[in-house]
C-alpha positions as CSV (number, residue, x, y, z in Angstrom):
1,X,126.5,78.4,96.5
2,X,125.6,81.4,98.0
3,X,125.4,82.4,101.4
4,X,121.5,83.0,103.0
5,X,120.6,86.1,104.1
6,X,118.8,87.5,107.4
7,X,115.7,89.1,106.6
8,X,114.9,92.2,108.6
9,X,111.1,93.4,108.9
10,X,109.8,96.4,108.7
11,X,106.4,97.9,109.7
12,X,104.5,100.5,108.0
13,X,101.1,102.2,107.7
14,X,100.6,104.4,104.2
15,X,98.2,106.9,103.8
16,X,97.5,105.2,100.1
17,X,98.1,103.1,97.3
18,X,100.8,104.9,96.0
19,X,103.1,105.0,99.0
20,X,102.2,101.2,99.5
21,X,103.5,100.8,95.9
22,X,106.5,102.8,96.3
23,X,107.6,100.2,99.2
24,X,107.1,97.3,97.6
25,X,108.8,98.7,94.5
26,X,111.8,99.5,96.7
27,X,111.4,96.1,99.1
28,X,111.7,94.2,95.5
29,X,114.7,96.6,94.3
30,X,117.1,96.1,98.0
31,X,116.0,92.2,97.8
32,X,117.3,92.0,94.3
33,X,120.7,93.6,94.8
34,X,123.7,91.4,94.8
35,X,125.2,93.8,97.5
36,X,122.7,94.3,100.4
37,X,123.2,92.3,103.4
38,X,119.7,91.3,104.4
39,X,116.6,90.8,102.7
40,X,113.7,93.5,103.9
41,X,110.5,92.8,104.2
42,X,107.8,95.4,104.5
43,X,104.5,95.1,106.2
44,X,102.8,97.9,104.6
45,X,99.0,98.9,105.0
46,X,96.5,101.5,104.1
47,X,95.7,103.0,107.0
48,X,95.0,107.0,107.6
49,X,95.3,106.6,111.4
50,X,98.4,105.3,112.2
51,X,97.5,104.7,115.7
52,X,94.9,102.2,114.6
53,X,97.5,100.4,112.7
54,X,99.8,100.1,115.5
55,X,97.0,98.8,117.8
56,X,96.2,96.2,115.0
57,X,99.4,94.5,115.3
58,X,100.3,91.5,117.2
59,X,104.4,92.0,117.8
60,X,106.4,90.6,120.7
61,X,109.2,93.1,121.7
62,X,109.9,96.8,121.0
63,X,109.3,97.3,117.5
64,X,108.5,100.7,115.3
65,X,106.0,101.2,112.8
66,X,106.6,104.0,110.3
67,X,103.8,106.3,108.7
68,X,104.7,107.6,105.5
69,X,102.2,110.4,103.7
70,X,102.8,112.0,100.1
71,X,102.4,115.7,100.4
């Protein structure tokens, strides 16, 4: 049987659709390996303002959200 694995969250805002399907490509491509240690989840969203993402979020603790843009 195998053994369960800790999923680790991460928080993003994306400046588009694109980046938002890049992470989920890749969140579906680490969850799939045999070798990773944890699961990921990504909280992605479309957001141009990342500051208005961070304020949107409801998180206990120190957490970081990442902003990713396509140049």
């Amino acid at each position: 049987m195998a053994k369960r694995k800790t999923t680790k969250k991460y928080y993003f805002s994306v400046e588009g659709e694109t980046e938002q399907w890049y992470l989920k490509w890749l969140q579906d491509l680490i969850n799939e390996t045999e070798q990773s240690i944890y699961r990921v989840s990504f909280d992605c969203s479309v957001q141009k303002n990342p500051l208005k993402r961070a304020k949107s979020l409801v998180v206990t603790g120190k957490t970081e959200i990442w902003h990713l843009i396509c140049g």
